[in-house]
Jmol script that loads the backbone (N, CA, C; Angstrom):
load data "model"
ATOM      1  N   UNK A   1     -79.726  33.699  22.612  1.00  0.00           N
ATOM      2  CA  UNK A   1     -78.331  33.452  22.910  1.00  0.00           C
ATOM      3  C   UNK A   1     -78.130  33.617  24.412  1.00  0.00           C
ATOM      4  N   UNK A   2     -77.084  32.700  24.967  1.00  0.00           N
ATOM      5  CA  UNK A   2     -77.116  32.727  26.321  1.00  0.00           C
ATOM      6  C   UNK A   2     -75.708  33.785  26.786  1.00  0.00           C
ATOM      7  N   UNK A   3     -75.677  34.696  27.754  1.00  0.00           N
ATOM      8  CA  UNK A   3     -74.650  35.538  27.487  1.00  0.00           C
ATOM      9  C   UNK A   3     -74.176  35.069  29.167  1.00  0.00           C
ATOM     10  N   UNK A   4     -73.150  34.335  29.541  1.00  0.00           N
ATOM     11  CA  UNK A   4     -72.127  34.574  30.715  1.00  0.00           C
ATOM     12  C   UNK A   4     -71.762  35.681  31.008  1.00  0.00           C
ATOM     13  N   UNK A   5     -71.950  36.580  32.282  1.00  0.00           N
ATOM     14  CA  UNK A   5     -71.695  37.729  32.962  1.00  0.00           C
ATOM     15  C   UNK A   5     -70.609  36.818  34.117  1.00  0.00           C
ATOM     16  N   UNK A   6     -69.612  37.753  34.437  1.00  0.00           N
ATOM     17  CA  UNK A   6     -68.791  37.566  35.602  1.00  0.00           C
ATOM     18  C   UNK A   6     -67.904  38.522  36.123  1.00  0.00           C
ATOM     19  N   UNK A   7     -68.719  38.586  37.638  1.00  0.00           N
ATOM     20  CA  UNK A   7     -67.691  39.654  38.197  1.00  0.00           C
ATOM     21  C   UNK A   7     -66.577  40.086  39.446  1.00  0.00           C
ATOM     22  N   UNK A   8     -65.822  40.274  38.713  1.00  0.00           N
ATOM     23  CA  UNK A   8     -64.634  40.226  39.437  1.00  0.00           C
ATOM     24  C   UNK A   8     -64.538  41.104  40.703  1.00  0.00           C
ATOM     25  N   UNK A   9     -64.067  40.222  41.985  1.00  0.00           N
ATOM     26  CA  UNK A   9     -64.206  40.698  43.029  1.00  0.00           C
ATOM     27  C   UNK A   9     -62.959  40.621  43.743  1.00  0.00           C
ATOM     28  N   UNK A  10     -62.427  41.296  44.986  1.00  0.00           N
ATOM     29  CA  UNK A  10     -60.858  40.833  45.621  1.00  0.00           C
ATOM     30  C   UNK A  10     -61.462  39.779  46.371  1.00  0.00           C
ATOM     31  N   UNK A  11     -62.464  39.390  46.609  1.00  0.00           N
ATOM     32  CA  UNK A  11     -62.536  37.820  47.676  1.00  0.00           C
ATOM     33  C   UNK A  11     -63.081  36.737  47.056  1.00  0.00           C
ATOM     34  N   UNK A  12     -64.639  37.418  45.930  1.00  0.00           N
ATOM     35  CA  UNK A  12     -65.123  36.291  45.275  1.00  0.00           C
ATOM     36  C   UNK A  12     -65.396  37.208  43.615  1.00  0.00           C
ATOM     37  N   UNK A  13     -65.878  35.980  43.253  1.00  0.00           N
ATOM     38  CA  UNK A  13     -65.966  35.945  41.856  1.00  0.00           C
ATOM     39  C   UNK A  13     -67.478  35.289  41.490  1.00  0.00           C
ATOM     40  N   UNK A  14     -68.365  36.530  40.516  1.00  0.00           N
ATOM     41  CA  UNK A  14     -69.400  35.901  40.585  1.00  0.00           C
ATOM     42  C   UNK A  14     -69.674  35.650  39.142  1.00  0.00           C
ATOM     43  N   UNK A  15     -70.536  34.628  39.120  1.00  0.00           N
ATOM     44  CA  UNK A  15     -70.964  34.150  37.760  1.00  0.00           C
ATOM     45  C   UNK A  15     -72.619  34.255  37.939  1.00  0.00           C
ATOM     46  N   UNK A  16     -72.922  34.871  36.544  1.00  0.00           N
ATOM     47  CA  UNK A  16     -74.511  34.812  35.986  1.00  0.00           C
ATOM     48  C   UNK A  16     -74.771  34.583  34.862  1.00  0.00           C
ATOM     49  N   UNK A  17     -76.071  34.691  34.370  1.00  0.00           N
ATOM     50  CA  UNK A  17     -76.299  33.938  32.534  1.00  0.00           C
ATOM     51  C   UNK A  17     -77.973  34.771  32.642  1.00  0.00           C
ATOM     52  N   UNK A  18     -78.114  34.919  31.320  1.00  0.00           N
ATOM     53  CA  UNK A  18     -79.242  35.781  31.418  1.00  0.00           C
ATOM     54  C   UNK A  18     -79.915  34.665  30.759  1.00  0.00           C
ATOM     55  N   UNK A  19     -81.281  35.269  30.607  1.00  0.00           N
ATOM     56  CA  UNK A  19     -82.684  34.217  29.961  1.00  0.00           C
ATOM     57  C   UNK A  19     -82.320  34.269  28.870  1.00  0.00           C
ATOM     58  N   UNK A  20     -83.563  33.660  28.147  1.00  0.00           N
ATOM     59  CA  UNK A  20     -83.077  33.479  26.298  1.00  0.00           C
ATOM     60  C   UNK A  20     -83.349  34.899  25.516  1.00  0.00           C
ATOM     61  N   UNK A  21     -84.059  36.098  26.388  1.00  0.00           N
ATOM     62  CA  UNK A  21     -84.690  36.833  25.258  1.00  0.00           C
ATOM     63  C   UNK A  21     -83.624  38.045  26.001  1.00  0.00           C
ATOM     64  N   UNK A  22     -82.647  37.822  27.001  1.00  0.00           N
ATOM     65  CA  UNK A  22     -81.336  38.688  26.678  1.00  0.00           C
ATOM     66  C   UNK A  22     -81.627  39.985  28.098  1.00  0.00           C
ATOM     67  N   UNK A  23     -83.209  39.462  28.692  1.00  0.00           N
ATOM     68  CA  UNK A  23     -83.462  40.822  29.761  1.00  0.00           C
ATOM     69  C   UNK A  23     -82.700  40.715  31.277  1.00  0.00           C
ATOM     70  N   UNK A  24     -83.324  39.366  31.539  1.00  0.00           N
ATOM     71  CA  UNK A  24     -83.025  39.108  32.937  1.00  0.00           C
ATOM     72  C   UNK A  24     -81.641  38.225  33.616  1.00  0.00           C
ATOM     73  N   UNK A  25     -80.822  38.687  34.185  1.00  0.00           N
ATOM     74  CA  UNK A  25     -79.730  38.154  34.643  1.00  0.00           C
ATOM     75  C   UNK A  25     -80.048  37.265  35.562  1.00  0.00           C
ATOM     76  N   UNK A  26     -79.120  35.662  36.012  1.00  0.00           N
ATOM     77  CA  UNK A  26     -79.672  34.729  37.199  1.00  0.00           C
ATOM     78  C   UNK A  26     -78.291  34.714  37.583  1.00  0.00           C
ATOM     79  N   UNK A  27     -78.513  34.768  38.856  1.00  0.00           N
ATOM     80  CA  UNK A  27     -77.096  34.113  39.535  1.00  0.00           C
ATOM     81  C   UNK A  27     -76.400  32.911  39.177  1.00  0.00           C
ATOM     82  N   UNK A  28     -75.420  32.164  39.448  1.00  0.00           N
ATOM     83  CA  UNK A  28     -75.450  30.587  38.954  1.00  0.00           C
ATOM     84  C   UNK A  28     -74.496  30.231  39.945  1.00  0.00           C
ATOM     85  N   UNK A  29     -73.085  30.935  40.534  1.00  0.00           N
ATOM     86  CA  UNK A  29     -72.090  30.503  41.531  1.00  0.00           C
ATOM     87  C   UNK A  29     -71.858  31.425  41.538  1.00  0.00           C
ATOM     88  N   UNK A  30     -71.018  31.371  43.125  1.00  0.00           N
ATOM     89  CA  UNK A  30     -70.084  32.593  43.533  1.00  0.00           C
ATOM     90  C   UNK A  30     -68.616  31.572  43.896  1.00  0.00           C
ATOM     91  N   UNK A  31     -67.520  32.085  43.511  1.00  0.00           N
ATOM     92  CA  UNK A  31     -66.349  31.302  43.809  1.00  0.00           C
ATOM     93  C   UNK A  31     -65.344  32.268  44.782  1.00  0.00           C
ATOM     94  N   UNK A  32     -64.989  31.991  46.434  1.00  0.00           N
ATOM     95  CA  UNK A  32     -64.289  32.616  46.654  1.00  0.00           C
ATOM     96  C   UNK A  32     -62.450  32.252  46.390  1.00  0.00           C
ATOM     97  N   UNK A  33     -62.251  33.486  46.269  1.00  0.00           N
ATOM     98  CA  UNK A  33     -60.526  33.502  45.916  1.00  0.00           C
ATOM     99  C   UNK A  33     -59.760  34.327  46.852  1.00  0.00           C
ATOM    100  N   UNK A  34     -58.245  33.990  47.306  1.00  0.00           N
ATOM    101  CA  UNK A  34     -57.593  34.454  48.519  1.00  0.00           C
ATOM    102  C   UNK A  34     -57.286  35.666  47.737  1.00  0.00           C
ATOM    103  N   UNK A  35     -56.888  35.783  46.182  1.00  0.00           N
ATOM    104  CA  UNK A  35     -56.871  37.113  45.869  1.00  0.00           C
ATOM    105  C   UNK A  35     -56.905  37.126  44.389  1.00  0.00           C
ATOM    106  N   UNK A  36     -57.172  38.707  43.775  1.00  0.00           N
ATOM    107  CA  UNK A  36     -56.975  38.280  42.072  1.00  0.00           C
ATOM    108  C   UNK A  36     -55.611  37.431  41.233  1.00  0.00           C
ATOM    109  N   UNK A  37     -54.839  38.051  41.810  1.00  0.00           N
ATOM    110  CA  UNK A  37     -53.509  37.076  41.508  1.00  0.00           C
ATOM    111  C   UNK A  37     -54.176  35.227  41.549  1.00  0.00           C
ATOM    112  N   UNK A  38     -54.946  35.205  42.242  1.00  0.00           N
ATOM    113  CA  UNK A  38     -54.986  33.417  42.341  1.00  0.00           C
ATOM    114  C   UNK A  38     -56.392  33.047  41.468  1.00  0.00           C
ATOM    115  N   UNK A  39     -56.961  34.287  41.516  1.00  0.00           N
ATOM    116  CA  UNK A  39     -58.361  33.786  40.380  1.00  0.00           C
ATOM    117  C   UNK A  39     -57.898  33.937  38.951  1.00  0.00           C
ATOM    118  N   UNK A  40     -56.327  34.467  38.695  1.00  0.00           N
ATOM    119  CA  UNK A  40     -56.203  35.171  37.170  1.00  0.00           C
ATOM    120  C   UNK A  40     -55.688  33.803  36.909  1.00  0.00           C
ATOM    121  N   UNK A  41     -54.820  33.109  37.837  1.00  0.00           N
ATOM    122  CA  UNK A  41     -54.065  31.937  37.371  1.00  0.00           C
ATOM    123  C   UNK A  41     -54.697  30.718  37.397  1.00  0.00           C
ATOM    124  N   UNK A  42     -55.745  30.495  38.546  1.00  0.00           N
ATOM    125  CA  UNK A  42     -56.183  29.526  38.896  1.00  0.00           C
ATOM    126  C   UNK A  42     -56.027  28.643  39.040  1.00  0.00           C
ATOM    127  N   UNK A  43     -54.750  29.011  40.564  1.00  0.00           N
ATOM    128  CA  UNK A  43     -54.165  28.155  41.306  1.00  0.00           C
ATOM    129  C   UNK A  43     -55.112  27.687  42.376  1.00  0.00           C
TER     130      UNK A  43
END
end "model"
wireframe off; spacefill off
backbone 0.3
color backbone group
């Protein structure tokens, strides 16, 4: 199973996904945001 990790930051926001057997986390994007208010709405 593929599990989406994401973590919430005040500038960016990062996204990861682990392998199939659940050990190893990979990066995949980082998204910056002017603040949480604008990453909650996603304006």
């Amino acid at each position: 199973m593929k599990i989406l990790g994401i973590d919430y930051g005040d500038r960016f926001i990062g996204f990861a996904e682990c392998d199939d057997m659940e050990i190893i986390a990979y990066p995949l994007t980082t998204v910056k945001v002017k603040s949480m208010k604008e990453a909650v709405s996603g304006v």
